[in-house]
C-alpha positions, 0 to 999 in steps of 0.5 A: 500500500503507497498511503502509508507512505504518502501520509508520512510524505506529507506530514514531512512536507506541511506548508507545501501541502498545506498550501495547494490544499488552500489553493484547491480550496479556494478555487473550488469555492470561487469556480463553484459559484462563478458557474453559478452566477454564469448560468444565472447570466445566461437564464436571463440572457435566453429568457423567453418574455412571451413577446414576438421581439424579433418583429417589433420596432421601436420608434422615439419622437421628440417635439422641438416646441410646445404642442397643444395638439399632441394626441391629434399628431400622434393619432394622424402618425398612427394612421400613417405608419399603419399603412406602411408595407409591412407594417402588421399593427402599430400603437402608442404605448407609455413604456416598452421592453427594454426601455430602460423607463419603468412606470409602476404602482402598487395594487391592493385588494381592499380600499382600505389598502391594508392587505397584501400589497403588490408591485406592478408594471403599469402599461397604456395603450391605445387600441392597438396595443394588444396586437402590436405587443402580441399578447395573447389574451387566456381569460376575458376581453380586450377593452371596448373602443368607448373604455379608452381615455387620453392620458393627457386629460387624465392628467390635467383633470388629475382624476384618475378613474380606471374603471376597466383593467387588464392583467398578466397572468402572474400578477392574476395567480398571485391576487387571486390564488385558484380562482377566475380573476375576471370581475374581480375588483383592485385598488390601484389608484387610492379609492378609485376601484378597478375591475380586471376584465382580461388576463393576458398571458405574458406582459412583461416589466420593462425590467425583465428579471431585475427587481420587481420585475422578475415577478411578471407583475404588470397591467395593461390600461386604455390610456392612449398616450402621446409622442410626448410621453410615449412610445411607438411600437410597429409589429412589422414583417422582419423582411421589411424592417429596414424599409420600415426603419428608413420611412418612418422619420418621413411619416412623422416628418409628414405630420409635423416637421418641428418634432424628429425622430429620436431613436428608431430601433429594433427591439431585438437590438434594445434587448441586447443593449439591454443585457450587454452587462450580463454577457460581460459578467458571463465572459468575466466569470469565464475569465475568472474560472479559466484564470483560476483552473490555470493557476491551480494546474500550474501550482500542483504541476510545480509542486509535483516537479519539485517532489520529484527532485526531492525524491529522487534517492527514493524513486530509484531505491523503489525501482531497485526493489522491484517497483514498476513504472506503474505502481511509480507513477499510481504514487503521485497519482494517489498523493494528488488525489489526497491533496485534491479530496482535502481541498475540495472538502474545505472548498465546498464548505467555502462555496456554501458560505460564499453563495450564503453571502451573495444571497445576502448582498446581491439576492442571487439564488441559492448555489444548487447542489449539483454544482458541489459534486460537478466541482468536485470532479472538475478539480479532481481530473484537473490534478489528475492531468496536472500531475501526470507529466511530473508523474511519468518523469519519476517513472522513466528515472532509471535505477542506477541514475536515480541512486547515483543522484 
């Protein structure tokens, strides 16, 4: 048996083991939870948000002076970019994905607003918006053409009264837990009340998986909004976009040469805009794994080819004996594996308390599991090569050289 001799081996040599076991343990800690926070990353950055992304166009106008005849203009823009070649349904909406603006309130079910409370995505929309937005209704009816308001008269009366409301399917599961959430009733702006009449699939929060907006909690309102506080959304052909794109500055140039275009943008291009910090937190997790695995492998490469020098009497008296190449190189094989196991015990431990932490600080979810035994092996296959080539070496020493050394 070679453990007997590895233990003595190594409670010769303490601080050199000592420090590889620290140096596995660190990197198992560290490259548990960075493949934790890379899938993380990567489940937002895949994420389906219910939408039909790669046909919607947004577009961004900006007046030059007052406009008393806002909501005419954009009503006369709508006219016009409806009937551009391509163009599948256009609307006006006060907020879109990705848009980087987040209009919210909060919802309650009693007047008193003394229950549960939650916190919800606010949408407005004209007519359009259901299908612009290609959301799928589950339960109810969109809104009637008479239940639609203008936003701009809500806001100079400063009475705010919305009768009529359509939810997302989470917000509906979540206020209304095994029941049928149409003609229930909410309270969302102070005592005014508000019954749900549709529940539409998915309406995602502009702020997909951040915050509150990982819940999927938001509402959908018959408030048409203006160019001045909102936004166009155009459901286009994907093979006309471009054209789309380059004719729309000429519409609204058409209806009021004072305002211009501010952004003209797919969403498909707003989504990876959106998530640019994700995929570089994804490359540096990488890096840092990458980094991390490099540095070990290069550590027990150096350490090994040290114990071989030091070795050297031993290995050649071994030989002499009669050991063989193999049972040679299944010693230092054997000695990496310990060294490893040590490390990777103190290591897991290290991973569970630094996901403990970063659930505290940063409210990422807990390190699942698997991920424990997959570092385990990663690391142990990682000294397993790492060990070899200094491994063979002290095999290949020949008897005599090595006794002469």
């Amino acid at each position: 048996m070679d453990l007997m001799p590895i233990l003595s081996t190594l409670r010769r040599h303490k601080t050199a083991a000592a420090l590889i076991v620290l140096e596995i343990a660190l990197t198992s800690a560290i490259v548990c939870n960075a493949l934790h926070l890379i899938d993380v990353r990567l489940t937002r950055l895949n994420a389906d948000h219910g939408l039909p992304e790669s046909e919607l166009l947004v577009l961004t106008v900006r007046g030059t002076r007052t406009d008393d005849n806002a909501d005419g203009k954009t009503t006369q823009d709508l006219q016009q970019l409806r009937a551009l070649p391509g163009v599948k349904a256009a609307a006006m909406s006060n907020q879109v994905l990705y848009g980087r603006n987040s209009n919210n309130t909060t919802i309650t079910r009693s007047k008193d607003k003394t229950d549960e409370r939650f916190h919800s995505a606010q949408y407005s929309g004209d007519e359009a918006i259901v299908d612009a937005m290609g959301l799928k209704l589950v339960a109810g009816r969109n809104f009637k053409p008479e239940e639609y308001q203008f936003g701009s008269r809500v806001d100079e009366t400063g009475e705010v009264r919305v009768p009529q409301i359509i939810i997302s399917r989470a917000l509906a599961e979540a206020m209304f837990p095994g029941t049928d959430a149409v003609g229930k009733t909410l309270y969302a702006f102070g005592a005014s009340e508000s019954t749900v009449i549709g529940v539409v699939d998915r309406l995602p929060h502009p702020y997909p998986g951040r915050a509150d907006g990982a819940k999927g909690y938001a509402m959908l309102l018959p408030w048409r909004p203006s160019y001045r506080g909102g936004n166009f959304i155009l459901r286009v052909d994907p093979a006309q976009q471009d054209a789309v794109l380059k004719a729309a500055p000429g519409v609204i140039e058409k209806v009021d040469a004072t305002r211009i275009v501010d952004s003209a943008r797919r969403l498909t291009e707003m989504r990876s805009a959106f998530y640019a910090q994700d995929r570089a937190m994804a490359w540096l997790m990488g890096g840092v794994i990458v980094a991390l695995m490099l540095v070990t492998a290069f550590g027990i490469v150096g350490l090994a080819s040290f114990w071989v020098q030091q070795r050297t009497r031993m290995i050649g008296t071994r030989r002499a004996l009669g050991a063989t190449r193999g049972q040679i190189l299944r010693y230092f094989q054997l000695e990496n594996f310990l060294l490893s196991g040590f490390g990777i015990v103190l290591g897991m431990a290290g991973a569970l308390g630094l996901s403990l932490l970063l659930m505290a600080q940063y409210e990422l979810p807990r390190l699942p599991w698997p991920y424990l035994p997959a570092g385990a092996v990663a690391l142990w296959l990682l000294g397993q090569i790492a060990v070899l080539a200094p491994a063979r070496r002290a095999a290949a020493l020949p008897p005599v050289a090595a006794l002469r050394s």
